[in-house]
C-alpha positions in Angstrom: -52.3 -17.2 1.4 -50.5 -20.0 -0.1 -50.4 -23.7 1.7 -47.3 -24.7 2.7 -46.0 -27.8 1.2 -46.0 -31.2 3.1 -43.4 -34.4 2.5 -43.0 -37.8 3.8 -40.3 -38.3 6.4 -39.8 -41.7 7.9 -41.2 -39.2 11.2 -44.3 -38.4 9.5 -45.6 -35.4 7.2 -43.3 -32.7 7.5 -43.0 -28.7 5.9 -41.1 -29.1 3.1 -38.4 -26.3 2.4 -39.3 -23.7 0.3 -36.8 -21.9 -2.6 -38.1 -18.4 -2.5 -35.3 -17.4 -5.3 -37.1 -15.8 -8.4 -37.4 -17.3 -12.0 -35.0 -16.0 -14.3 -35.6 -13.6 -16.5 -35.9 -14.1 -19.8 -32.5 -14.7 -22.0 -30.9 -15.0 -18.4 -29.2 -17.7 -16.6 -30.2 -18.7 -12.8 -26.6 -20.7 -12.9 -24.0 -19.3 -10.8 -20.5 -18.7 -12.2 -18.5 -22.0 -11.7 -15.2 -21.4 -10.1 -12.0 -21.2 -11.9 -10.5 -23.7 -13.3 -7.2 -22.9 -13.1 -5.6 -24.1 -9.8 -2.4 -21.6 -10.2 -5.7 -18.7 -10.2 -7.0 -20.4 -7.1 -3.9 -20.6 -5.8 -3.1 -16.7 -5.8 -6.8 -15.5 -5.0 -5.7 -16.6 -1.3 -5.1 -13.2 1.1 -1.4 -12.1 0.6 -0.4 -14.6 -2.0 0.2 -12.5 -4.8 2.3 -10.1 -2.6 4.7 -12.8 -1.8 4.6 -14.2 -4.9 5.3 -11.7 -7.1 8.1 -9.7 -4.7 9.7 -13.3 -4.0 10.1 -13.5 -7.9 11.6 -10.0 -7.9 14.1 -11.0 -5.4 14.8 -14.0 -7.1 15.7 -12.6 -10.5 19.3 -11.5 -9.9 20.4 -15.3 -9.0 20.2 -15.4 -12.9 22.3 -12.5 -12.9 25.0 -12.1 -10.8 27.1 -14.5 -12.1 26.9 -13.7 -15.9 27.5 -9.8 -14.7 30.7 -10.9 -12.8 32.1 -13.3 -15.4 31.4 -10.2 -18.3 32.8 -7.7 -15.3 35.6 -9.3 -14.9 36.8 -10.5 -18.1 36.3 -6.9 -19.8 38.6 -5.5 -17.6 41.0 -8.2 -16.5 40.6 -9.7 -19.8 41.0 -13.5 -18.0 37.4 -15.8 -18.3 40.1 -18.3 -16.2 39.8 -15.2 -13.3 36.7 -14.3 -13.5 35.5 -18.2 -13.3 37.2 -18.8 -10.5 35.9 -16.1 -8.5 32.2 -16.7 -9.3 33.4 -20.3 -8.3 34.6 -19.2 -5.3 31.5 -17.4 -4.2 29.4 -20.0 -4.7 31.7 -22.4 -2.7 31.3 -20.1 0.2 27.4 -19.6 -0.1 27.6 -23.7 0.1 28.6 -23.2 4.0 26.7 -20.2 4.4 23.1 -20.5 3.0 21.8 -23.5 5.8 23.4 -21.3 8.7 21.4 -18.5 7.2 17.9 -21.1 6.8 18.9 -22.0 10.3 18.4 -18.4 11.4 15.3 -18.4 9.6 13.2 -20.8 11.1 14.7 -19.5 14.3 14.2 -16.2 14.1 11.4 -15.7 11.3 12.0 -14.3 7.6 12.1 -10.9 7.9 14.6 -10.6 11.2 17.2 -12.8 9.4 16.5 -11.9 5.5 16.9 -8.3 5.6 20.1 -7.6 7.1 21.3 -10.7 5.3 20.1 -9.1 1.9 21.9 -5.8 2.7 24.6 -7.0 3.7 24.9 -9.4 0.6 24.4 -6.2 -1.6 27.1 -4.6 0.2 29.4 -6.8 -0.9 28.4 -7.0 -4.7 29.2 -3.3 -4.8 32.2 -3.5 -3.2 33.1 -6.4 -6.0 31.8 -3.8 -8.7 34.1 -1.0 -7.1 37.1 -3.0 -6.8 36.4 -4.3 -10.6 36.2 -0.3 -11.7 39.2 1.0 -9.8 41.2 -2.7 -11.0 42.2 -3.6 -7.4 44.1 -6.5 -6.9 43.1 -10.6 -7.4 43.2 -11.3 -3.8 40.6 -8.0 -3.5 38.2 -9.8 -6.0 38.0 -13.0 -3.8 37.8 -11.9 0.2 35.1 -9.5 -1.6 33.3 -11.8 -3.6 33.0 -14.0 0.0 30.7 -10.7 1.1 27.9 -11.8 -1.1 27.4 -15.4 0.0 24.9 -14.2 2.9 22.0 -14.0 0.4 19.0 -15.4 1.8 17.3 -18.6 -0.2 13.9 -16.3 -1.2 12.9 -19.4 -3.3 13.2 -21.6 -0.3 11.4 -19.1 1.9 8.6 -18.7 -0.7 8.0 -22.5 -0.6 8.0 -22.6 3.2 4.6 -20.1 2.9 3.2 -22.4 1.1 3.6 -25.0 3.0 2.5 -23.2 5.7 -1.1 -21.6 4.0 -1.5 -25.0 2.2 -0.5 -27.3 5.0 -3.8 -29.0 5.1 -4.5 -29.3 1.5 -1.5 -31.5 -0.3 -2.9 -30.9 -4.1 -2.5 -27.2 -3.6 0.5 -27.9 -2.2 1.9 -29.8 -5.1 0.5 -26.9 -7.4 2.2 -24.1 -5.4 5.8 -26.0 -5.5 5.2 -26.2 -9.3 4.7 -22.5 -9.6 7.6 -21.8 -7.7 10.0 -24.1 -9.6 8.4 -22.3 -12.9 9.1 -19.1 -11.3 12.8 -20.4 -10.8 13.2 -21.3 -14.7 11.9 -18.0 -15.4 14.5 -16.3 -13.2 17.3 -18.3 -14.8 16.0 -18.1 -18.5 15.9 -14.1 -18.0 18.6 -13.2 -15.8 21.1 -14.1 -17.9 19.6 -12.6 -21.2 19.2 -9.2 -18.7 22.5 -9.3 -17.4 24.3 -10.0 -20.7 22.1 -7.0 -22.3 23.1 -4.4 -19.4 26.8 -5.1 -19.6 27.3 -4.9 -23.0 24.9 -2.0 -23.8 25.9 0.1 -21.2 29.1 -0.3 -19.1 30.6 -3.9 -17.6 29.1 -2.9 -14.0 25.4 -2.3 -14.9 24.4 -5.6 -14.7 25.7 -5.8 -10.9 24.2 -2.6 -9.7 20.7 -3.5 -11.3 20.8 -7.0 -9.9 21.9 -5.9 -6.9 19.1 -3.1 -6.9 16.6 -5.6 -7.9 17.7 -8.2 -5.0 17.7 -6.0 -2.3 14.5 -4.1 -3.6 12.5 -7.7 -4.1 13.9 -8.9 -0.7 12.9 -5.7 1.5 9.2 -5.7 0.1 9.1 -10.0 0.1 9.8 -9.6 4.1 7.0 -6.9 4.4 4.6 -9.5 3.7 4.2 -10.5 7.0 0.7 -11.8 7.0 1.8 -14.8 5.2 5.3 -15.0 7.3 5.3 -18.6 8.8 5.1 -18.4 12.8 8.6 -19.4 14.1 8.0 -23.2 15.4 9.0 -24.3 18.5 12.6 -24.9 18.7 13.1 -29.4 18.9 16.1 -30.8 19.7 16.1 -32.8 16.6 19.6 -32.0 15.2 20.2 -31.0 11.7 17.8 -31.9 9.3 20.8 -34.4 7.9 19.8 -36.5 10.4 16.0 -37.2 9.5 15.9 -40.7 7.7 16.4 -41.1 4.2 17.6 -36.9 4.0 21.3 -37.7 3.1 20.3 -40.2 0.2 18.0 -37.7 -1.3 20.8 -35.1 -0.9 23.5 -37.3 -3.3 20.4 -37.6 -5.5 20.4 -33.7 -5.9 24.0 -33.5 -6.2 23.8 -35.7 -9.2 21.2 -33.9 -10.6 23.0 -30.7 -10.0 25.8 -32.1 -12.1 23.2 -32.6 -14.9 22.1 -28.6 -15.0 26.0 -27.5 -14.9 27.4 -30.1 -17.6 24.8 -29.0 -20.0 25.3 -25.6 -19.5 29.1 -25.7 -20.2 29.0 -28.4 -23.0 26.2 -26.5 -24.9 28.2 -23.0 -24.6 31.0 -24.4 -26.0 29.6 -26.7 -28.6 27.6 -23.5 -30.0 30.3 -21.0 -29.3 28.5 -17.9 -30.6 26.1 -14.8 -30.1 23.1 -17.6 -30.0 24.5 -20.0 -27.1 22.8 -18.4 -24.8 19.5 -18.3 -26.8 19.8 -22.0 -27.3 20.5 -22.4 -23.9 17.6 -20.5 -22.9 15.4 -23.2 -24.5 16.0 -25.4 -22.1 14.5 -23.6 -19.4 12.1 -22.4 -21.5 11.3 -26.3 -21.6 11.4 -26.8 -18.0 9.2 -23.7 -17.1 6.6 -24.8 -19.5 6.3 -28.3 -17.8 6.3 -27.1 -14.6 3.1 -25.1 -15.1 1.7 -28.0 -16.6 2.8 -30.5 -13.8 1.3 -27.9 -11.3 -2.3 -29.1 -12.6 -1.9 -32.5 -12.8 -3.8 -34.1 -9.7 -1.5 -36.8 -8.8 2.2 -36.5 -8.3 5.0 -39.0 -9.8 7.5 -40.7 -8.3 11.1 -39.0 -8.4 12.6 -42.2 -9.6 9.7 -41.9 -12.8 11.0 -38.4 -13.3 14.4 -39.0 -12.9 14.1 -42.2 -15.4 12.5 -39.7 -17.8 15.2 -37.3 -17.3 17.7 -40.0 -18.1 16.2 -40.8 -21.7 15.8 -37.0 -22.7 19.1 -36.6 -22.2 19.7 -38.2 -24.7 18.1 -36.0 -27.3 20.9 -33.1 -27.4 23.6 -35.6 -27.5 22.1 -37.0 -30.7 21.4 -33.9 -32.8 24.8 -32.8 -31.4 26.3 -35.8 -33.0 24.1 -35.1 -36.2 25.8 -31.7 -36.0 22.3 -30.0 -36.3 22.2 -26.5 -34.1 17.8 -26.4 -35.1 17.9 -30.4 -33.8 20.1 -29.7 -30.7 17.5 -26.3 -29.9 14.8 -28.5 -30.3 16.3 -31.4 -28.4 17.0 -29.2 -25.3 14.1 -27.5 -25.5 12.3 -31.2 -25.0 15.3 -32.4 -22.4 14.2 -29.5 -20.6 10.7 -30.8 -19.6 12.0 -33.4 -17.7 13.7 -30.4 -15.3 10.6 -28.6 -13.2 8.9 -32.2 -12.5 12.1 -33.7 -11.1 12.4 -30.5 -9.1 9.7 -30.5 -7.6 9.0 -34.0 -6.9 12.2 -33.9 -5.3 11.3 -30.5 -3.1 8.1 -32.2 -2.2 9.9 -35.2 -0.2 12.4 -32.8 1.3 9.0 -31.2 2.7 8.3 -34.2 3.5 10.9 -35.7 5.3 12.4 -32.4 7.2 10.3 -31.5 10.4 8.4 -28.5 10.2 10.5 -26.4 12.5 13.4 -26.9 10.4 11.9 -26.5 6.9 13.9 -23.4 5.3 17.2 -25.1 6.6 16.5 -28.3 4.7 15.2 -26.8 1.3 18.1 -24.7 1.4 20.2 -28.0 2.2 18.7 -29.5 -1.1 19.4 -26.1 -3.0 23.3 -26.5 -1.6 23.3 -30.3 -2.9 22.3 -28.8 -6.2 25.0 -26.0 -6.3 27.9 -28.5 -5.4 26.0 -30.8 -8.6 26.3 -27.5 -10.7 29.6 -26.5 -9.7 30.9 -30.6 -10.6 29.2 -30.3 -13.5 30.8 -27.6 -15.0 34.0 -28.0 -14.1 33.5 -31.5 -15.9 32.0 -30.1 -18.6 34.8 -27.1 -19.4 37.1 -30.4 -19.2 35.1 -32.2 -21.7 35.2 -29.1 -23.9 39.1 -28.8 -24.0 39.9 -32.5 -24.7 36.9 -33.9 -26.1 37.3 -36.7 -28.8 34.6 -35.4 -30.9 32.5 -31.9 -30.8 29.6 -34.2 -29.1 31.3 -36.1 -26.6 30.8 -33.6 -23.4 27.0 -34.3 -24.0 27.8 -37.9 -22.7 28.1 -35.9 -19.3 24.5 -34.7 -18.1 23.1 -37.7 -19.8 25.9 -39.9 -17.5 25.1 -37.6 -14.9 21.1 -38.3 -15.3 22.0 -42.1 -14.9 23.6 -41.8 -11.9 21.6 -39.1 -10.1 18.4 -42.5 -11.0 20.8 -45.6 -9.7 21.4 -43.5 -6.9 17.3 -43.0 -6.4 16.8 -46.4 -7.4 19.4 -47.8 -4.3 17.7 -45.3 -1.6 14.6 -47.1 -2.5 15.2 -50.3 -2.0 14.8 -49.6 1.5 11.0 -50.3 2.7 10.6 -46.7 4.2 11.7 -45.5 0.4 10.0 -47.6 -2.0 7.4 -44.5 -2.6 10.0 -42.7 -4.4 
């Protein structure tokens, strides 16, 4: 029988532990497989992650494509861009007072009480808007029906409060899962377009509606299903609006401006190309942005949103210089790289509205940040189709974003100069 071994303990002799595992085999290794790498694979190995994910992304895909649909619906058969702009604008100025009563409902109610009926009701109203297209009903039709849609639910803003509610005790995951989900936004908006566009002209001008609206509803009933991973509705606190937590409103006119940025370039570059391959070379820059926000998802440490913003600023720069060097390969490239600066602004910024809104009010205040954006966007293009008709030269409307970067970091730079704000 074999002695047991002794060792010295400042107690006295003592049994030693004993490793009864066996030697390995021959051309075998006693390691154990080391963990994956990747944080985004860590990230979805957790229970009912990959559900959400993946139907949240579903859900998500038609914001890329209802709009596109709508302007080509509407132009092919009312043959006016001027109409159909106006009602997409009009939508989305609606949705800008509806979405945070409809986050509001959320954290009160939980995601799958309010989401649901606000999704089908939603789809309801984008085939009515398809109908009245087809049968040519009158203007006014198009814009008391095109109101009907602006109950869609903010999916990406419900997908984020998961998160924050599996990962609220680890921050680093936390910073990798808002990266995912602003890549998963890029991705949405670099293929919904290209998806829409293909539907409408390939088939007829409705198809892109009905399978967006298919898609939306589809993603959104199976997204709510997931109700494992469903945040628990928090307590209700007589806090107010989350306008009111310190430092909210300043980082709100921070994502206006940076909204301006996303809808100047859009215009500006669609009518500087003015082709088949705009909207390629538009693609790039999401392309660009989904790319670094992968990468920015593994990077330990976060930076600050004036850093990102200041980065923003300079890569700006980049399209309107190969746009004044009249290069269509140098402007690609050039937003492609302007791009990059996108998903780590994004989710810096998304990371202090987290941060600053109190937890029972978290879908209401992302969705308040998301709003900031779409007024930005909605500015930004209608500065940008200005720029178009009376610009100087074929580059000038590319002085917008890059003004609008400027701004969107003085205006950073001023909320920090507070002593509560200096980490941003």
């Amino acid at each position: 029988m074999p002695q047991p071994d002794l060792a010295l303990t400042p107690a006295g002799p003592a049994l030693a532990p004993r490793y009864d595992a066996p030697s390995p085999s021959p051309g075998r290794s006693d390691r154990r497989p080391e963990p994956s790498r990747s944080p985004y694979r860590r990230l979805l190995t957790r229970p009912g992650a990959r559900a959400f994910a993946a139907w949240g992304l579903i859900a998500r895909l038609p914001a890329g494509m209802f709009g596109v649909s709508a302007v080509i619906m509407i132009a092919s058969v009312y043959g006016s861009y001027a109409l159909a702009g106006a009602v997409t604008a009009t939508g989305l100025a609606v949705g800008s007072v509806t979405a945070p009563l409809i986050a509001r409902l959320v954290d009160r109610h939980g995601q799958a009480r309010i989401a649901v009926p606000a999704a089908a009701y939603a789809t309801l109203g984008h085939l009515v808007l398809a109908l009245c297209v087809h049968e040519r009903a009158p203007v006014w039709a198009l814009f008391a029906t095109v109101a009907l849609t602006a109950t869609s639910p903010n999916t990406g803003g419900m997908s984020r409060a998961r998160w924050a509610h599996l990962l609220r005790d680890d921050p680093g995951a936390l910073h990798t899962a808002n990266s995912f989900e602003q890549a998963a936004d890029e991705l949405c908006f670099m293929l919904g377009p290209v998806l829409a566009a293909v539907l409408c002209s390939a088939l007829f001008p409705q198809a892109g509606t009905l399978a967006a609206a298919a898609l939306f509803l589809g993603g959104t009933l199976l997204f709510a299903a997931q109700r494992s991973t469903e945040p628990p509705v928090a307590p209700r606190t007589p806090a107010g609006s989350p306008l009111r937590a310190p430092g909210m409103v300043p980082l709100l006119t921070v994502f206006l401006a940076t909204g301006a940025v996303f809808g100047s370039m859009e215009v500006v570059t669609l009518a500087y190309v003015d082709g088949p391959v705009a909207g390629p070379v538009l693609a790039l820059q999401a392309a660009g942005s989904c790319a670094a926000g992968l990468l920015y998802g593994r990077v330990r440490r976060t930076a600050r949103l004036r850093t990102c913003l200041a980065a923003m600023t300079v890569l700006m720069a980049l399209p309107l210089l190969a746009a004044s060097a009249g290069s269509l390969l140098a402007l690609a490239a050039g937003l492609l790289v302007a791009g990059m600066a996108t998903a780590p602004t994004m989710v810096t910024g998304m990371g202090l509205v987290q941060r600053l809104t109190p937890p029972a009010q978290l879908n209401e205040g992302m969705t308040l940040a998301v709003t900031a954006l779409l007024a930005g966007i909605a500015t930004g293009s209608a500065s940008g189709g200005w720029a178009a008709d009376h610009a100087p030269f074929p580059a000038f409307g590319f002085l917008l974003p890059l003004t609008a970067a400027a701004t969107a970091l003085a205006l950073c730079a001023a909320a920090g100069m507070t002593k509560a704000r200096r980490s941003w």
